[in-house]
TISE-449453 format. One record per residue (C-alpha): x, y, z. Coordinates in steps of 0.1 Angstrom, whole numbers. Example, Ala and Ser with C-alpha at 12.3 -4.5 7.8 and 13.67 -1.06 7.14 Angstrom:
// residues 2
px|py|pz
123|-45|78
137|-11|71
***
This chain:
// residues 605
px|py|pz
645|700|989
620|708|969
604|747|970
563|752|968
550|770|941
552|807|942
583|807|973
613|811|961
631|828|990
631|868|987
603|882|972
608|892|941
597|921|918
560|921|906
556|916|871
537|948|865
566|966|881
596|947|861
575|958|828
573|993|840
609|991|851
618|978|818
603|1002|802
615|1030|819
652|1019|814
646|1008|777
632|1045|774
661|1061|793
685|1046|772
669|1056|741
670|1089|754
702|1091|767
712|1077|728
694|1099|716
708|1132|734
745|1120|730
736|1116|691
717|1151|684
742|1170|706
769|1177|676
736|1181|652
720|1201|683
751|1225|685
760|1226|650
725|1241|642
722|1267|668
754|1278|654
739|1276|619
710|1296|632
735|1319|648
754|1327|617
721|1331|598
710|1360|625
744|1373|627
742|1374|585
714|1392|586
720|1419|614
752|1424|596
732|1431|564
707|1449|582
740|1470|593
750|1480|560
720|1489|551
716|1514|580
753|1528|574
743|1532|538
711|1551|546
734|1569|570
753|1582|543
730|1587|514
715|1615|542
751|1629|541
759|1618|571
799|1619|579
818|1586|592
823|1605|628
784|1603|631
781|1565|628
796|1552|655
764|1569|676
742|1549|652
762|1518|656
761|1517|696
726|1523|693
718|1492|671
745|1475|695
720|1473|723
692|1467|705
707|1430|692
733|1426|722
759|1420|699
795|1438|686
789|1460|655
820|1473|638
821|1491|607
853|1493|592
867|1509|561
884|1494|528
913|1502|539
910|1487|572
903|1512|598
874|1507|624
849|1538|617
824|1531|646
828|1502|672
797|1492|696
824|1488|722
852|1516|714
842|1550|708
865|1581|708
900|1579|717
894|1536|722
880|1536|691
908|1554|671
934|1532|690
919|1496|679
944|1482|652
937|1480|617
908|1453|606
921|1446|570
938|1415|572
910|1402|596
900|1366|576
860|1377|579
865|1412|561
884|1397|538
856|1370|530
832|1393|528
853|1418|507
860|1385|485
829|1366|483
803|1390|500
802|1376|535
822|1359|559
826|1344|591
853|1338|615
858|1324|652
885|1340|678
890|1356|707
887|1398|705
915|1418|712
896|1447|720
868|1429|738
889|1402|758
862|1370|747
858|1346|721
831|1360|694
815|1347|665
824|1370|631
799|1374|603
808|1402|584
790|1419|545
800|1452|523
789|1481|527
779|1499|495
772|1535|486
766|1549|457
773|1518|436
800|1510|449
819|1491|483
828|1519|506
833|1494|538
825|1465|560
800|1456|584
802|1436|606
785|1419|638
801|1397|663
782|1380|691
800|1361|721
805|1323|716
793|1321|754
758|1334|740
759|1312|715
764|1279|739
738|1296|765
717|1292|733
724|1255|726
720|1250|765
687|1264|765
676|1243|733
690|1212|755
669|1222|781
640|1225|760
648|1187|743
659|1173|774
625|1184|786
601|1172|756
621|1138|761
614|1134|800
577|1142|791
580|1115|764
595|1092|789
571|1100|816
540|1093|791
556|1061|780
561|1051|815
524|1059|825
512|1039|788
536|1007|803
521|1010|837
481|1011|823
490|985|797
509|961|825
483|966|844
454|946|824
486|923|813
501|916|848
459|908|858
457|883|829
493|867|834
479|868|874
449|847|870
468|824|844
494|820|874
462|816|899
450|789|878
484|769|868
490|774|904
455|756|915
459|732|889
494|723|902
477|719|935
456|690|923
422|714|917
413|703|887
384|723|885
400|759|883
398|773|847
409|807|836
380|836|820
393|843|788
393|885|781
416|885|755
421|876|715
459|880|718
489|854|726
477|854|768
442|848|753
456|819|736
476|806|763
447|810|790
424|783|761
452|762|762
456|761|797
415|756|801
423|731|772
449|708|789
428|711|821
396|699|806
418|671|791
440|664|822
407|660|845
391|634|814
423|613|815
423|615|853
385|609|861
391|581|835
420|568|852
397|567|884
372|550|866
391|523|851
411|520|893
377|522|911
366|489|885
396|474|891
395|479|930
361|464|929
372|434|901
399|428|927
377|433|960
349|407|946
376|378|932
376|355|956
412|347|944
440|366|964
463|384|939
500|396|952
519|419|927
553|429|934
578|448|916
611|441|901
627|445|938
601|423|951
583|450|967
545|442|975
526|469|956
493|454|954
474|426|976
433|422|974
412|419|1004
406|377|994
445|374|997
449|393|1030
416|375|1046
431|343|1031
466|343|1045
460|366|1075
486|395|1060
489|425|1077
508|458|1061
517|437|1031
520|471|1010
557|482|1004
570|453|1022
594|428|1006
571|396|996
596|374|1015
589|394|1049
544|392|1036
547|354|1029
574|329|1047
564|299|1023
594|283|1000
572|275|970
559|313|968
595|325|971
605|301|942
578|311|917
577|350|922
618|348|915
614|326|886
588|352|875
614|378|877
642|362|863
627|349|830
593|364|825
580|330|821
552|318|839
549|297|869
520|273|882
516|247|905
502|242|939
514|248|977
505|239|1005
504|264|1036
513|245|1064
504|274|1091
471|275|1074
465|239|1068
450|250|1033
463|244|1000
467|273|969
470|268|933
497|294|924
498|312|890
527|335|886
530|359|854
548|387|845
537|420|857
544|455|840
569|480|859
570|516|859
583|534|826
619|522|821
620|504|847
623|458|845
590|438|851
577|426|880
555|399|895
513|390|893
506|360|917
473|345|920
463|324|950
435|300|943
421|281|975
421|247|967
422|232|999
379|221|993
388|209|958
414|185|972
393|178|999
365|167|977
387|150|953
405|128|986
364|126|996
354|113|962
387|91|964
374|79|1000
339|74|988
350|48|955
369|29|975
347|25|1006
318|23|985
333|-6|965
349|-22|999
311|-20|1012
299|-36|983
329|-59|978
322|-78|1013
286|-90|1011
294|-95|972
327|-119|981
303|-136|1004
270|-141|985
301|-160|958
310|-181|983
276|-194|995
266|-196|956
299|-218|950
295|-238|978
255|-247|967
271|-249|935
293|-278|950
270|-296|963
255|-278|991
220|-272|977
218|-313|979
216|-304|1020
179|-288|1031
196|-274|1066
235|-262|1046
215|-248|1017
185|-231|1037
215|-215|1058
234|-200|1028
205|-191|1010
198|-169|1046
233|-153|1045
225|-146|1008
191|-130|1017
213|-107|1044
236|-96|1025
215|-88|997
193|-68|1021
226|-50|1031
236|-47|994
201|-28|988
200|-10|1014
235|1|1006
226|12|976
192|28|986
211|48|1007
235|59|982
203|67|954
192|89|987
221|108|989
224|118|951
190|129|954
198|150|981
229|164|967
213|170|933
185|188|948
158|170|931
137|167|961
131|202|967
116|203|1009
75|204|1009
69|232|1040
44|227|1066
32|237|1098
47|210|1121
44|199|1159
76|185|1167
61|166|1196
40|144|1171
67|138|1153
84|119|1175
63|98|1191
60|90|1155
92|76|1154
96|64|1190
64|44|1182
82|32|1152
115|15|1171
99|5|1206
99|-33|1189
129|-32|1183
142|-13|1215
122|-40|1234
139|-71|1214
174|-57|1225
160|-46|1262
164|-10|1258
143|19|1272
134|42|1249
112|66|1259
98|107|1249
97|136|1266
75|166|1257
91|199|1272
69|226|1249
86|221|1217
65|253|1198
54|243|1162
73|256|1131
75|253|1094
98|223|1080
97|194|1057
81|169|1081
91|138|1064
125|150|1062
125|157|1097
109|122|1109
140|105|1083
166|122|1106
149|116|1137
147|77|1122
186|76|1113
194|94|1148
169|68|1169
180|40|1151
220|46|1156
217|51|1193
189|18|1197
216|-2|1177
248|9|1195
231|12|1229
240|-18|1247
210|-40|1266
202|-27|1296
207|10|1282
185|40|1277
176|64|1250
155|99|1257
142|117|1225
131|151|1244
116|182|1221
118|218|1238
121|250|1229
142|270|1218
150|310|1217
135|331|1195
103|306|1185
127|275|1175
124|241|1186
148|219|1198
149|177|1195
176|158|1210
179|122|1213
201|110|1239
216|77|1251
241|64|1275
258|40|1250
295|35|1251
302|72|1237
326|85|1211
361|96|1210
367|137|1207
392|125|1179
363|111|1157
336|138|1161
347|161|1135
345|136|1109
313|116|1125
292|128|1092
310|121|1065
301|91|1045
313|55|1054
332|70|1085
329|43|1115
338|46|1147
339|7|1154
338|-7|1119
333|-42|1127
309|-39|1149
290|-14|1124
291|-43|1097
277|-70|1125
248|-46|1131
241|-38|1096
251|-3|1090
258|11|1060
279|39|1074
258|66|1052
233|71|1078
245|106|1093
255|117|1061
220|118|1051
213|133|1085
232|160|1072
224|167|1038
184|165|1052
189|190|1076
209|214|1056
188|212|1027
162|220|1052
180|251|1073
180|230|1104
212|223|1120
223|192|1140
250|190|1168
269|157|1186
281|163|1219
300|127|1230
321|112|1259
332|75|1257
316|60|1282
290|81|1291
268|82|1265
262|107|1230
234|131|1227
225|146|1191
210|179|1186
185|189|1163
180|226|1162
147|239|1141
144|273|1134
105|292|1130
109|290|1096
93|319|1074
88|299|1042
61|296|1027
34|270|1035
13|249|1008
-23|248|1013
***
């Protein structure tokens, strides 16, 4: 389980005070090194400065005792003197002869002082009898404590009549050394306590720097890219807080980069009209455009297994081909569910770092290319059964006057008829055909006009009441309102033509065709033409339009048709934005539709 940035549990100690901590212990320990090191030095030099003092009272001494006695003073009166100068340096004086005995004693005097035992073998007289001072270290028999000795001649006259000596107790001398531990002890807790307060004011502008490089690493680690660091500093956090700013300036290049180059390809992929399906080694959907998901009708295709996205064989076999050999894979399937047909192109497809390749599909709607290729295919060969009928026949009739026939007025006036009509259906055939390619190609761009629709078609009724008449039809008009708009009027009175001829030719005798104009809504107008012929299957009305389609081929050859007729119905009205609509029953009749918008184009003149 991952921990967010800046929780770790227990709070723990600030960075200001772990520097002021470590400080404060780094300090200590010096301190406490530095104590246990001077102590020996510390006490060795208050007892140096101890024997120096005791030197020189002890010299001071003599000279006193030999002042005494260059007065004439006796040896009885210096033991007054001696107690005297006793007080005055709170130390032992003795003076004690050559020959051992203690004259005067700052802590004996009278009957004590003439019992103390002889000083002559004491190692500090001797010392200073040998070398002119000496010191010695022991407990006093007279005084009952240790004592530090120093002890110098006493001269008179030129020449050593005695020893003087000065003793001060050793408990002095370590109430001394305490006192100069108390003094370092206390110059080094001053030290410590200014070096704390120095780490505390310098951790405090470094914890604030380290604190807004931590702010900012934090933000940035949060995904705001935008949070940068004010630089205060020239040392190492001044450097680290550029480099921070640095690899953020970077960081949000490569990103908005990145975001660039996924925003183009979210639009290259949202524009294809292709449908694109990556997967990766596990065939795991990880990427499917909007054409492939409009296309196949996928739902929640991401992080799906492809198998569980698309049920189709063919897919299946190509993505795993893919996968196994990196080679590519293309051919086409056909969607059963869908009733359309894809070409498939299958590549390789880059994984992750480290990690095997996956899968690129491509799904290219072919299902209008094969249905114009099967429409082209249809067209060849009904175009050249169309032309291969009255062609068969006009060879026959031409052999058969070649035979002899033309010898015959009535046999040869007959054949040279059928000739005649089948070259009349060979023409027209072909007129038709020339029309369509024109239409197709656009060459005949629409010429806009204000149009009644009324007018036109009483035009055309006008035009086909002989023949309506000859087959004992009714065909009459009906003027509802039909409002005027702007079309191709020509065009217009052609599909009105094609539509009234069809139902006057397939309208048996007796019948009745209606060619009404109305309105429609919003300013359109409406033309239908409507018979009560024989009618046409619900099986054969989606494909009424398409060239050469008959409902009743044989009787559409014995009436002449070419079978292109409503296919230039359509391609008139679409090149013209009208629409037209067949609405059929057999056995009660068909009704065509011809729905003409306003029309907002412009109009010449």
């Amino acid at each position: 389980m991952s921990v967010p940035i800046g929780v770790r549990g227990r709070a723990p100690l600030g960075l200001r005070a772990r520097m002021v901590l470590t400080a404060a212990l780094a300090i200590s320990v010096a301190l406490a090194a530095v104590l246990i090191l001077t102590e020996p030095g510390l006490r060795r030099r208050a007892r140096e400065q101890v024997k120096g003092t005791l030197l020189a009272e002890a010299r001071l001494m003599a000279r006193v005792v030999e002042d005494g006695l260059a007065r004439g003073a006796s040896p009885d009166e210096l033991d007054p003197v001696v107690d005297a100068s006793a007080r005055d340096t709170s130390a032992r004086v003795s003076i004690i002869a050559l020959d051992g005995r203690v004259l005067a004693d700052s802590v004996a005097s009278g009957a004590a002082l003439l019992a103390i035992e002889n000083h002559k073998g004491r190692p500090e007289v001797q010392a200073a009898l040998a070398t002119g001072m000496g010191f010695a270290e022991r407990r006093s028999a007279t005084a009952g404590y240790d004592l530090l000795y120093s002890a110098v001649p006493v001269e008179h006259a030129g020449r050593r009549i005695g020893v003087a000596r000065v003793a001060l107790s050793l408990e002095s001398i370590e109430e001394q050394v305490a006192s100069l531990r108390r003094a370092e002890l206390l110059a080094l807790l001053l030290g410590l306590l200014i070096a704390v307060l120095l780490s505390a004011l310098f951790s405090t502008s470094l914890g604030r720097s380290l604190r807004e490089i931590m702010n900012a690493a934090r933000q940035l680690a949060a995904g705001d890219l935008g949070a940068r660091i004010r630089v205060r500093r020239e040392d190492e956090l001044g450097e680290l807080a550029r480099i921070l700013n640095y690899s953020a300036d970077e960081l949000q290049g490569r990103l908005s980069e990145i975001a660039r180059d996924r925003a183009r390809m979210e639009a290259i992929l949202s524009s294809m009209e292709d449908g694109v399906l990556a997967v990766d080694h596990r065939g795991v959907v990880t990427l499917a455009n909007d054409a492939l998901v409009r296309s196949l009708g996928l739902q929640d295709a991401l992080g799906r297994h492809y198998l569980e996205v698309i049920r189709q064989r063919e897919v299946g076999e190509a993505v795993e081909a893919v996968l196994r050999t990196g080679a590519r894979q293309a051919e086409e399937v056909e969607i059963r569910r869908l009733r359309r047909v894809f070409a498939l192109t299958a590549v390789r497809f880059p994984g992750e770092e480290k990690a095997p390749h996956g899968a690129l599909v491509t799904f290219h709607d072919a299902t209008e290319r094969r249905r114009v290729d099967q429409v082209r295919r249809d067209f060849v060969a009904n175009a050249s059964h169309e032309l291969r009928t009255p062609l068969t026949s006009i060879r026959g009739f031409v052999e058969a006057l070649e035979d002899g026939a033309v010898n015959d007025p009535a046999t040869s006036g007959r054949f040279l008829g059928k000739i005649r009509t089948h070259a009349d259906r060979m023409g027209a055939l072909v007129e038709d055909l020339l029309e369509l390619s024109r239409l197709e190609s656009g060459e005949r761009p629409p010429q806009w006009a204000r149009v009644m629709p009324s007018e036109v078609v009483e035009d055309v009724v006008a035009s086909f009441s002989g023949l309506a008449e000859r087959k004992q039809i009714a065909l009459v008009r009906a003027d509802q309102g039909a409002p005027p708009v702007v079309t191709d009027a020509d065009r217009l009175r052609r599909i009105l033509e094609n539509l009234v001829e069809n139902a006057v030719k397939y309208t048996p005798e007796g019948g009745r065709v209606e060619v009404r104009s109305r309105p429609g809504a919003a300013g359109a107008a409406i033309l239908e033409v409507d018979d009560n012929g024989p009618g046409i299957a619900a099986e054969h009305l989606p494909r009424i339009f398409e060239r050469f389609y008959r409902v009743d081929k044989a009787r559409s050859r014995e009436l002449g048709g070419t079978g292109l007729g409503l296919a230039i119905v359509r391609h008139l009205a679409e090149g013209m934005g009208t629409s037209v609509a067949i609405a059929s029953e057999p056995g009660r009749g068909t009704r065509f539709t011809v729905t003409l918008p306003p029309g907002k184009h412009p109009v010449a003149g």
